[in-house]
C-alpha positions, 0 to 999 in steps of 0.5 A: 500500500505505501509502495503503491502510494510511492509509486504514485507520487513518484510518478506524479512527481515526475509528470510534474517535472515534465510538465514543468520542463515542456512548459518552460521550454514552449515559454522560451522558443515563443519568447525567442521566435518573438524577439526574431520577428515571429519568422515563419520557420519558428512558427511552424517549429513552436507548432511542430513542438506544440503538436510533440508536447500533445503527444507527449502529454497523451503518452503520459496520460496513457502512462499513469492510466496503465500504471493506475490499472497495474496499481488496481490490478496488484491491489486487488490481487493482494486482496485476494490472497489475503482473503485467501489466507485468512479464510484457510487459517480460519476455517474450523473457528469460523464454522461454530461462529457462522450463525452469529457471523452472520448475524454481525454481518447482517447488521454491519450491511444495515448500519452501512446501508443507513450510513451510505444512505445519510452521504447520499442525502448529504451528497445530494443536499451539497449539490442542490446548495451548489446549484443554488449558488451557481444559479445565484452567481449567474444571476449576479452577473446578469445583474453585473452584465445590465448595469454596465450596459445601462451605464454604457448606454447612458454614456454614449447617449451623453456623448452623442449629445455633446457632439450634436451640440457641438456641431450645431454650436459650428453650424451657428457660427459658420452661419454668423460668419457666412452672414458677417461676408455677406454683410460686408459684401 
């Protein structure tokens, strides 16, 4: 079980390692195609780099799910030879205590039935809440969304404002001053 546990880490250590590198080194060869002038050639290479970092990551991805199943597996086997060896070393005793054995068992599947039952209600009532503050929170921004725009509208109605009197301002005075040469003419 720690091994297992070792080995996750391990590999989710390394995954991050990995990750870390990939980005960094996408990071410089932006920033180098960048300071070149973002030449074509560098482009295609980043997009070359980009499309072997996507394989990359799929084979890491299938890495860590081969290892979870190879994890799943071992687990499970373990399992089985421990049950194994525990029923064997147990055989004779659990003969005479197989009535009250059953018995236990019978009320440890009804105490686990009423506990799985009380997480799901709670699981439940945790997902209505979380609905209910999703629900609330786009309902926030809605309300966010069409003051902004109110504003927005307000704004730009005050802006056509003053440039319409602004221009009549202009066309009066281009008016006085077309009346001004012609009463010098």
């Amino acid at each position: 079980d720690s091994k297992t546990r070792q080995k996750k880490e391990e590999m989710d250590e390394r995954l991050q390692r990995a990750e870390m590198l990939r980005v960094s080194l996408l990071q410089e060869k932006v920033r180098k195609a960048q300071e070149e002038g973002g030449k074509v050639s560098e482009i295609a290479f980043i997009n070359t780099l980009e499309a072997q970092n996507k394989k990359i990551e799929v084979l890491e991805r299938l890495q860590v799910h081969e290892a979870r199943l190879q994890d799943i597996q071992d687990e499970r086997q373990r399992r089985r030879e421990e049950q194994q060896a525990k029923e064997e070393a147990a055989q004779e005793r659990r003969r005479a205590l197989e009535a009250e054995r059953r018995a236990k068992l019978q009320e440890l599947e009804t105490k686990r039935k009423e506990q799985d039952a009380k997480r799901e209600q709670m699981r439940q009532e945790r997902e209505r809440a979380r609905e209910e503050a999703a629900r609330e929170k786009a309902r926030e921004r809605e309300r966010k969304l069409e003051a902004r725009n109110a504003a927005i509208q307000m704004s730009v109605e005050e802006l056509e404002k003053r440039i319409q009197i602004k221009r009549d301002e202009s066309s009066r005075r281009y008016d006085m001053q077309l009346e001004h040469i012609k009463e010098k003419a």
